[in-house]
N, C-alpha and C positions, 0 to 999 in steps of 0.2 A: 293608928296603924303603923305599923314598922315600916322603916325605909326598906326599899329593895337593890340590893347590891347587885353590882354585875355578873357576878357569881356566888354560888353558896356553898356554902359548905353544911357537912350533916351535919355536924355538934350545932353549930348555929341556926338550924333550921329546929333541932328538937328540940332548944329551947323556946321554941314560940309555942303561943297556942293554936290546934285547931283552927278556930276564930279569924287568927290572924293567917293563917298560912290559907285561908279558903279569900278572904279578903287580896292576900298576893295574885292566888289566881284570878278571880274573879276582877282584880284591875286589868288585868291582861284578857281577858274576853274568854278564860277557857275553864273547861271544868273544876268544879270546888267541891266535889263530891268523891267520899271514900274513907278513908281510914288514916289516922295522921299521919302513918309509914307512905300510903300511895300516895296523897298529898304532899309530902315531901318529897318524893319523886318526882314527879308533876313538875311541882316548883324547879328541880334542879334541873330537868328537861325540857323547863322553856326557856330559863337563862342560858344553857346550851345553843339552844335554836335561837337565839332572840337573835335580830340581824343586828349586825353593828350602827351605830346613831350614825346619823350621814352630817356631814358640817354644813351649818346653816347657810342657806346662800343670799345672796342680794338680788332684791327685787331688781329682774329686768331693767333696764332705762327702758324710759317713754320716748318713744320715736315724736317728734314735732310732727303737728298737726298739718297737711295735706292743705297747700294752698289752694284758695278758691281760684278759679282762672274765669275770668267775665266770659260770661256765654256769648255767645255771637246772636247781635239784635238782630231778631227777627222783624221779617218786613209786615206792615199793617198790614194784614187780609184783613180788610172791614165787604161782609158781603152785602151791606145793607146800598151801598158805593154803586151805581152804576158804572160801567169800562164803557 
């Protein structure tokens, strides 16, 4: 499959086949169906619309882990115990 440039141009696109130019759409999730001219179209109208790539970002930091603080001992309730 042919690389997909960030724009196309016509000459370049009607030297592809068919084949390929239904494969450009169909990597991008959208119709592959029509005629090479409207597939060509297609193609030039989603590189249009495609949004620009966002730059990669870095994983959040991990925040440290939430000390345990000792529970406050609770007193024996044994009911078995006479008072």
């Amino acid at each position: 499959m042919p690389t997909t440039p960030a724009s196309y141009e016509t000459k370049d696109l009607k030297r592809l086949k068919v084949a390929d130019l239904r494969a450009i759409l169909e990597s991008k999730g959208l119709d592959a169906t029509g005629k090479k001219d409207e597939l060509i179209e297609k193609v030039q109208a989603s590189a249009n619309d495609a949004p620009e790539p966002e730059p990669e970002k870095s994983p959040p930091a991990k925040k440290p882990a939430a000390k345990e603080t000792p529970a406050a001992e609770e007193e024996d309730d044994d009911d078995d115990e006479p008072r």
